[in-house]
Z-matrix of the N, CA and C atoms (Angstrom, degrees):
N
C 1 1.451
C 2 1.527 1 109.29
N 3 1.633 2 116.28 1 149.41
C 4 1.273 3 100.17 2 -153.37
C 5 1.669 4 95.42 3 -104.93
N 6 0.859 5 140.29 4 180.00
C 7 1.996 6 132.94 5 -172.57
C 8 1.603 7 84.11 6 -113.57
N 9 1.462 8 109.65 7 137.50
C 10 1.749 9 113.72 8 163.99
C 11 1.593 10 103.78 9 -74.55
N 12 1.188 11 86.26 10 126.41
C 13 1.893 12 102.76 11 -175.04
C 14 1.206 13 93.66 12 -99.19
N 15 1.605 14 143.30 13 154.06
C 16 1.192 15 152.51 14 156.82
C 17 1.603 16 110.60 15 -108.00
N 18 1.249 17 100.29 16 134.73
C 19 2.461 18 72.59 17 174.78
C 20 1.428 19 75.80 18 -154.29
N 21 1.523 20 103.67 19 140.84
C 22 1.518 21 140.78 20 -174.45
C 23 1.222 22 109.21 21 -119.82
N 24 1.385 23 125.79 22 116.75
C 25 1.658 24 129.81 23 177.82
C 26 1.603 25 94.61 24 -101.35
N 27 1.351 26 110.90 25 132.37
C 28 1.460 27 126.29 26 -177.51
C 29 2.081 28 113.43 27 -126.93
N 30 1.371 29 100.32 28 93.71
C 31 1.583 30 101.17 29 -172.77
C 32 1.140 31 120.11 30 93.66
N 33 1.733 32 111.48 31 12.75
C 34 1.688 33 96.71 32 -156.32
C 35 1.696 34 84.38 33 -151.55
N 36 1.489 35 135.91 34 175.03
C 37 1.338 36 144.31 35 176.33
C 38 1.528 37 92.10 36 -99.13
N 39 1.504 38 101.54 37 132.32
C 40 1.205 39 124.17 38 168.93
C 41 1.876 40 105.43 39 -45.69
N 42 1.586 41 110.62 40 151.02
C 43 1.383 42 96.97 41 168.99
C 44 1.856 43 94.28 42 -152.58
N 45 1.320 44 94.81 43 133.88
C 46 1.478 45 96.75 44 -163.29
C 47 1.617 46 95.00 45 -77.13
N 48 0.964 47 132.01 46 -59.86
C 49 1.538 48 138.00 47 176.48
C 50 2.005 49 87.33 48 -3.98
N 51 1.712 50 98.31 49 -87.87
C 52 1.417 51 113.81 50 -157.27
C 53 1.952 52 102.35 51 -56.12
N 54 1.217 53 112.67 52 -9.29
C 55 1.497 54 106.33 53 -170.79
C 56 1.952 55 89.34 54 -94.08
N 57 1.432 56 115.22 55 -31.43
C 58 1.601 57 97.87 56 167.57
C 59 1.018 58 121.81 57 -47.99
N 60 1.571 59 111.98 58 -58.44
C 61 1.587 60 122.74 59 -165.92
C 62 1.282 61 110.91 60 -44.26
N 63 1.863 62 95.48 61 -46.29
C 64 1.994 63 86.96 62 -178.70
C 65 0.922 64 126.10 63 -50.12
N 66 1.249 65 108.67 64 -55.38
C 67 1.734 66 105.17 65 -172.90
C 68 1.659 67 107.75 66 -92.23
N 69 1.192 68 127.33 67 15.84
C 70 1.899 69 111.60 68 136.05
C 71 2.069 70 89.45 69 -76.70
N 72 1.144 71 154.93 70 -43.68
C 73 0.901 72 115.09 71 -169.40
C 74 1.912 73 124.40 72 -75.01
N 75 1.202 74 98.97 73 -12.38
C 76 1.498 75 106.49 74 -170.99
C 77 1.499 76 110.84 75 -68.75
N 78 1.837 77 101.74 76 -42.78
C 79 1.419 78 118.41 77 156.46
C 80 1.632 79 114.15 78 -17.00
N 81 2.077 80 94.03 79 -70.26
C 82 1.377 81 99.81 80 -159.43
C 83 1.856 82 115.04 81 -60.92
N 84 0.987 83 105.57 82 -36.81
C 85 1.441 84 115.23 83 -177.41
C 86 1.487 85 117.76 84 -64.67
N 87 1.330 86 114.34 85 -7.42
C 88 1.529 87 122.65 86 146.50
C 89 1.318 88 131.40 87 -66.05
N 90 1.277 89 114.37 88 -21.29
C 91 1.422 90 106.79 89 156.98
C 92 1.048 91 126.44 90 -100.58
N 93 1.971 92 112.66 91 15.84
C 94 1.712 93 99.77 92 154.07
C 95 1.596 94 115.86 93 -92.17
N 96 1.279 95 88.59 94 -7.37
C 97 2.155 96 95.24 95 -171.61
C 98 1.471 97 97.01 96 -152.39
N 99 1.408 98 122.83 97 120.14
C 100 1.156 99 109.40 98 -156.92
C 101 1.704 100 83.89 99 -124.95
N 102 1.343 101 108.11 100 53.53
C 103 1.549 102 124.75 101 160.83
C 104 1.593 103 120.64 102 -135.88
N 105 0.863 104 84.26 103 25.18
C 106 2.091 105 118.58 104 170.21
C 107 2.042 106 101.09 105 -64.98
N 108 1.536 107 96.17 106 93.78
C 109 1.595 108 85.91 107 -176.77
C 110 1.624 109 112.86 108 -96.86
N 111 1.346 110 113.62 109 -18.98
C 112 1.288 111 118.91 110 -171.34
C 113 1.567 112 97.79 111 -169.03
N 114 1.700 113 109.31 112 150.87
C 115 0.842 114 144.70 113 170.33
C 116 1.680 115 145.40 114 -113.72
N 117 1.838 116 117.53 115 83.98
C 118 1.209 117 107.76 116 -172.25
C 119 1.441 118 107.04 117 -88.95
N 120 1.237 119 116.76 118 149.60
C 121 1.907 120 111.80 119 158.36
C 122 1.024 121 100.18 120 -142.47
N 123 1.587 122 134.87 121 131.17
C 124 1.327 123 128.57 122 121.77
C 125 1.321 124 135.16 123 -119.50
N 126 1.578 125 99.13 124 168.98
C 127 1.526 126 102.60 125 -135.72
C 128 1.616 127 81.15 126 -136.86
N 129 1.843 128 108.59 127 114.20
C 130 1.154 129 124.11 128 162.00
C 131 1.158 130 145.80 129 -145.23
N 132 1.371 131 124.69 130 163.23
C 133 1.443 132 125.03 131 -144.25
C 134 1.394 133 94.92 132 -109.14
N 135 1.704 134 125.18 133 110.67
C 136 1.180 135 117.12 134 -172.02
C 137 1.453 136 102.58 135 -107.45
N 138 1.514 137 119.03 136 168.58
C 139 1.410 138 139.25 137 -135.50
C 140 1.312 139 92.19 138 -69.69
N 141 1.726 140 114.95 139 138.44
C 142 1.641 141 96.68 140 -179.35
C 143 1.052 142 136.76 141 -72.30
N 144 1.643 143 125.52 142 174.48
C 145 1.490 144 99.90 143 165.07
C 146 1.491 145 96.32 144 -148.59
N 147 1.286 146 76.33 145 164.66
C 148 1.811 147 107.04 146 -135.13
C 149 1.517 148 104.78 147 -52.44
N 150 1.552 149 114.43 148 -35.85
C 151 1.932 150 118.51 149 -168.17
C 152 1.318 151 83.89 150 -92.04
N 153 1.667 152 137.19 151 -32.17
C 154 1.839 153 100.35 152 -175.18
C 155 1.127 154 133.35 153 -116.96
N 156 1.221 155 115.33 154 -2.91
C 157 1.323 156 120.00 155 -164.04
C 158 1.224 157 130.53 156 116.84
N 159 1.488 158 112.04 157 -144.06
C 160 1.584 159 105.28 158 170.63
C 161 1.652 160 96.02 159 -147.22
N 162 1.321 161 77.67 160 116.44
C 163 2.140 162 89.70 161 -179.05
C 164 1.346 163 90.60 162 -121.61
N 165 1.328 164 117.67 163 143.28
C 166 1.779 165 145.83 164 -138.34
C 167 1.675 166 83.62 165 -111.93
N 168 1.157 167 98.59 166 133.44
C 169 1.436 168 112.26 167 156.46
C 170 1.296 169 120.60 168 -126.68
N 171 1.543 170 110.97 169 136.95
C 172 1.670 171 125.78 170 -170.29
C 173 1.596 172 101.07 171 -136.13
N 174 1.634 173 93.78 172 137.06
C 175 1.496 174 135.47 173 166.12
C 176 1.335 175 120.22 174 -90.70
N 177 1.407 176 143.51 175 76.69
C 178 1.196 177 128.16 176 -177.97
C 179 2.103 178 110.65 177 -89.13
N 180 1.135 179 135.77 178 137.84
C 181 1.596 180 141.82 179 156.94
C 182 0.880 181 94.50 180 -122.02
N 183 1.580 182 102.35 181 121.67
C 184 1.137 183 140.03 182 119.57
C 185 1.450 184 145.54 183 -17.88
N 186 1.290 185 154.54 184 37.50
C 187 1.516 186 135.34 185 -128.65
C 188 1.513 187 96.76 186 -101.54
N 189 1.294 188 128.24 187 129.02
C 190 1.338 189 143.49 188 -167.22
C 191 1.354 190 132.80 189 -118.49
N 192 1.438 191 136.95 190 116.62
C 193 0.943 192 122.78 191 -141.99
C 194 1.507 193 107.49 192 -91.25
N 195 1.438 194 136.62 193 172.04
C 196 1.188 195 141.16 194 -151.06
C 197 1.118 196 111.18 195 25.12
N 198 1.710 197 129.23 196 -159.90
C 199 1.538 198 123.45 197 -118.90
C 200 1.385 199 105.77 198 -118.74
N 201 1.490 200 110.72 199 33.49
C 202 1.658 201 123.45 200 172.22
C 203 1.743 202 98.85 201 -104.57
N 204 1.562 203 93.58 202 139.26
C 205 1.316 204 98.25 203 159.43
C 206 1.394 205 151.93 204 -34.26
N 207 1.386 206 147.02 205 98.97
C 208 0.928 207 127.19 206 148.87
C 209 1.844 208 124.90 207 2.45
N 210 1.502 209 103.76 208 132.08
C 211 1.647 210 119.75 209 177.30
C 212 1.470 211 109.91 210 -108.26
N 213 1.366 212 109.97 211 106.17
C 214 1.247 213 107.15 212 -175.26
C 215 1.779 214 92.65 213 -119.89
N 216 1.469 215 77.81 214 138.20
C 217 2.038 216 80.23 215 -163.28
C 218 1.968 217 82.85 216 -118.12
N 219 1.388 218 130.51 217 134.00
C 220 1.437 219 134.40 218 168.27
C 221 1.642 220 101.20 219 -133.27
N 222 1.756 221 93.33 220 110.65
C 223 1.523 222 91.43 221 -167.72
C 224 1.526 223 87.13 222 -111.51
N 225 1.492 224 121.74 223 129.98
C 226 1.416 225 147.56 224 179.10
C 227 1.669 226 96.00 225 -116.51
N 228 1.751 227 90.91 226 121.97
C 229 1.476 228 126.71 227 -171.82
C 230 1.797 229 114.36 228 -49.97
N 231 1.552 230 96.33 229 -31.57
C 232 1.127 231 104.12 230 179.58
C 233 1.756 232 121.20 231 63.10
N 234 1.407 233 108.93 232 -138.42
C 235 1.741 234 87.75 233 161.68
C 236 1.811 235 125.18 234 -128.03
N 237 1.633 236 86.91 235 36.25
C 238 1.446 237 117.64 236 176.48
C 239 1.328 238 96.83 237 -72.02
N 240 1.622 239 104.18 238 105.23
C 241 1.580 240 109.44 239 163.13
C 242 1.817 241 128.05 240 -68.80
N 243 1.240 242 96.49 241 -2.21
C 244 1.532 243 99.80 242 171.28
C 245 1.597 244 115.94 243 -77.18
N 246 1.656 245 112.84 244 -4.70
C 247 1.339 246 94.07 245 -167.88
C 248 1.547 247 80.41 246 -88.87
N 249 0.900 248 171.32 247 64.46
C 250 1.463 249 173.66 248 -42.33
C 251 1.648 250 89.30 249 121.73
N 252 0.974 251 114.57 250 -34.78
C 253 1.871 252 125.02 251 -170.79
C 254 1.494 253 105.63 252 -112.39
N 255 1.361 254 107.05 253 102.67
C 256 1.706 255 108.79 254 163.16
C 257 1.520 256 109.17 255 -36.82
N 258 1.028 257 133.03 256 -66.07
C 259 1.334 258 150.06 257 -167.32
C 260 2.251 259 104.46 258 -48.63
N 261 1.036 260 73.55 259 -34.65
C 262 1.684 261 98.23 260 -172.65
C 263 2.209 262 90.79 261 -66.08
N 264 1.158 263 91.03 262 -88.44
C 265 1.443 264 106.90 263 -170.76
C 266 1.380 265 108.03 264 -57.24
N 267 1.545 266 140.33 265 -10.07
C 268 1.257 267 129.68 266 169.94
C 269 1.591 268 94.66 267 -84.67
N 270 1.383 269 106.08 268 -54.08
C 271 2.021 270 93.26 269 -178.58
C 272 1.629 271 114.81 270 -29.63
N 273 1.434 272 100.04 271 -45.45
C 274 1.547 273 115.96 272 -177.35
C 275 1.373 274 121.74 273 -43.57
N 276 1.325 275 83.24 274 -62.44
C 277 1.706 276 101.93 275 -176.10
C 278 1.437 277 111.88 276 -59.09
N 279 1.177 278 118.86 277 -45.05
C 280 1.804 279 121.83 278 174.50
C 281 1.484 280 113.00 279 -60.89
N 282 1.740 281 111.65 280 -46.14
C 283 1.207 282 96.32 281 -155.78
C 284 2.130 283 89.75 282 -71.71
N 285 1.253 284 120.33 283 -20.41
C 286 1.319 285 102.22 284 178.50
C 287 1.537 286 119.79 285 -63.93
N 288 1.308 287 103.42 286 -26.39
C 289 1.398 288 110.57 287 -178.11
C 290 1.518 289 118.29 288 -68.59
N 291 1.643 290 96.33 289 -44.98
C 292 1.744 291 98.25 290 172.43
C 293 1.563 292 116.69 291 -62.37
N 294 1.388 293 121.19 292 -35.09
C 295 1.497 294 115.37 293 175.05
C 296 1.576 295 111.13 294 -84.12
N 297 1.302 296 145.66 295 21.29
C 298 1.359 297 157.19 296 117.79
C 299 1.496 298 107.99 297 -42.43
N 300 1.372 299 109.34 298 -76.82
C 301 1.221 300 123.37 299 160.55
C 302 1.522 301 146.76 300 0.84
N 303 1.926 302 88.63 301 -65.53
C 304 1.887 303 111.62 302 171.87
C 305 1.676 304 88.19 303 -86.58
N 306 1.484 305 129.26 304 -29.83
C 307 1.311 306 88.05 305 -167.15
C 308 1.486 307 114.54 306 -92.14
N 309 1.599 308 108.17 307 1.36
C 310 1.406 309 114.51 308 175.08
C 311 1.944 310 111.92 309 -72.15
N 312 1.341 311 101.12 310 -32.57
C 313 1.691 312 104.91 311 172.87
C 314 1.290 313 103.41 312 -67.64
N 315 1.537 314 129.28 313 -68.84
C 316 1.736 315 130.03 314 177.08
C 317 1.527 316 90.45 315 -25.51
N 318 0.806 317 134.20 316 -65.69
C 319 1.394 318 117.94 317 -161.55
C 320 1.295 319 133.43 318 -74.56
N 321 1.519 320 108.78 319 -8.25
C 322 0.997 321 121.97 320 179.92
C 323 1.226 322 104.41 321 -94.83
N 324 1.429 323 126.10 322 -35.24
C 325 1.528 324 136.56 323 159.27
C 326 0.930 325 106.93 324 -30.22
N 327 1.558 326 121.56 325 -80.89
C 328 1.423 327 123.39 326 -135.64
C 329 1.894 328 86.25 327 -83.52
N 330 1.314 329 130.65 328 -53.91
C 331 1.796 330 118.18 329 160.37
C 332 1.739 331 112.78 330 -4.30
N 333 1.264 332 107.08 331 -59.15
C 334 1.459 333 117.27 332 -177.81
C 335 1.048 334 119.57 333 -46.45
N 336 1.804 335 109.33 334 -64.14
C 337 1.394 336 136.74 335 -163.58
C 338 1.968 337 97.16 336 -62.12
N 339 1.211 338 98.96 337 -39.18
C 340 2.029 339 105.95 338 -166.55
C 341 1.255 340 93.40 339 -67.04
N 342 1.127 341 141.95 340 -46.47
C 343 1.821 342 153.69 341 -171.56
C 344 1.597 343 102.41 342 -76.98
N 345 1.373 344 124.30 343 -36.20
C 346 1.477 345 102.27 344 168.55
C 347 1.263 346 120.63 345 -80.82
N 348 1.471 347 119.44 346 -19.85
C 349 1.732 348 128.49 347 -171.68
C 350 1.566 349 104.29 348 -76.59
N 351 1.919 350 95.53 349 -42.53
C 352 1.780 351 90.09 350 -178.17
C 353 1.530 352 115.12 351 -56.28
């Protein structure tokens, strides 16, 4: 089943290429939590500035089903010239989101594990 991906281009021309990739990555992050109900990202190109360039900033949420929080991962380019590459800074943004993710299950694990011992 496929997760409804949303993807929002902000300042920049939509590009279907980079709107695939997302959602093969949104895909992937279903098999760390396979209560992944929806998927927003957007991904925008904020106003330049003048010494660096233009490094992409991305918002990925998460929306999760039952009574755990939402994962909202906002990865700011900082003065990493690699986000220079949409492609660059969305990898980013997921892979932060997926390690949110494992540590949102660990916790849900070990929750489990304390309730069967009690």
């Amino acid at each position: 089943m496929t997760t409804p991906t949303k993807v929002t281009f902000k300042r920049m021309t939509a590009s279907p290429a980079l709107e695939a990739r997302i959602v093969e990555l949104t895909e992937r992050l279903t098999h760390v939590h396979d209560g992944v109900r929806r998927c927003d990202v957007v991904v925008e190109l904020p106003h330049r500035h003048h010494r660096r360039g233009r490094a992409f900033h991305v918002r990925v949420h998460l929306h999760l089903d039952g009574p755990v929080a939402d994962v909202i991962v906002s990865h700011d380019p900082g003065l990493d010239v690699a986000h220079d590459d949409p492609y660059v800074a969305v990898r980013d943004a997921f892979a932060a989101a997926r390690r949110q993710l494992q540590d949102l299950v660990g916790r849900q694990r070990d929750a489990a594990d304390a309730l069967q011992t009690a």
